[in-house]
N, C-alpha and C positions, 0 to 999 in steps of 0.2 A: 521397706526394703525386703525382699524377697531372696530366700536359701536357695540359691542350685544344688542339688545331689551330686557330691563329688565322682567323678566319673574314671573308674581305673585307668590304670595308665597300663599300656598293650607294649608288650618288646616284643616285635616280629624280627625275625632274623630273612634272609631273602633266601629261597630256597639255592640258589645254586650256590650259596655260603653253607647250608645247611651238610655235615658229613654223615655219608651212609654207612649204615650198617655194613660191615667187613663180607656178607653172603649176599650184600646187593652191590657189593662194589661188580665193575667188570671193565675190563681195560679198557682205552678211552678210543678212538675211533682209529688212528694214526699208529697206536701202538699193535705190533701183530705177538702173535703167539708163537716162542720159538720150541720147536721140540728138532732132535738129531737124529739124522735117518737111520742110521744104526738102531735107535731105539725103536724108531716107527717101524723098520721091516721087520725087527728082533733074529735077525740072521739068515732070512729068506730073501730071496732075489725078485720078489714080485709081490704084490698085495693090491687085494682087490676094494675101491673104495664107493661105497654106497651114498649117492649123494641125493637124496628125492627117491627116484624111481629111476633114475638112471644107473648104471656100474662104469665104475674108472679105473684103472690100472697105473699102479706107478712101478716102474721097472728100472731096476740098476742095473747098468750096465756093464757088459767089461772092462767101458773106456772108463769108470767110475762117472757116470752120468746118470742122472734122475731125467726119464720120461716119462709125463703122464701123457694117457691117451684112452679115446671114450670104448 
């Protein structure tokens, strides 16, 4: 009769079970980022938004409306 070498026993967990680190978490795809236009303009009526190489403008208005435009 011949010994087999007992062979460890592995606990994988499955990654998308696995929890990240709190500076790798990042909101899930469906959830958006909200911030308050008042904090965005900080009391200016216009700001100008860099997005690639392109610039965007978002403008509030009198009527209290947010438009952006390229």
């Amino acid at each position: 009769m011949t010994m087999l070498a007992a062979r460890p026993q592995l606990h994988l967990t499955p990654i998308a079970a696995q929890e990240p680190r709190a500076a790798e978490r990042q909101p899930a795809p469906q959830e958006a980022i909200e911030i308050d236009s008042t904090r965005l303009l900080q009391g200016q009526r216009e700001l100008r938004i860099r997005h690639g190489n392109e610039y965007y403008r978002l403008r509030h208005t009198r009527n209290d409306k947010l438009i952006l435009t390229k």
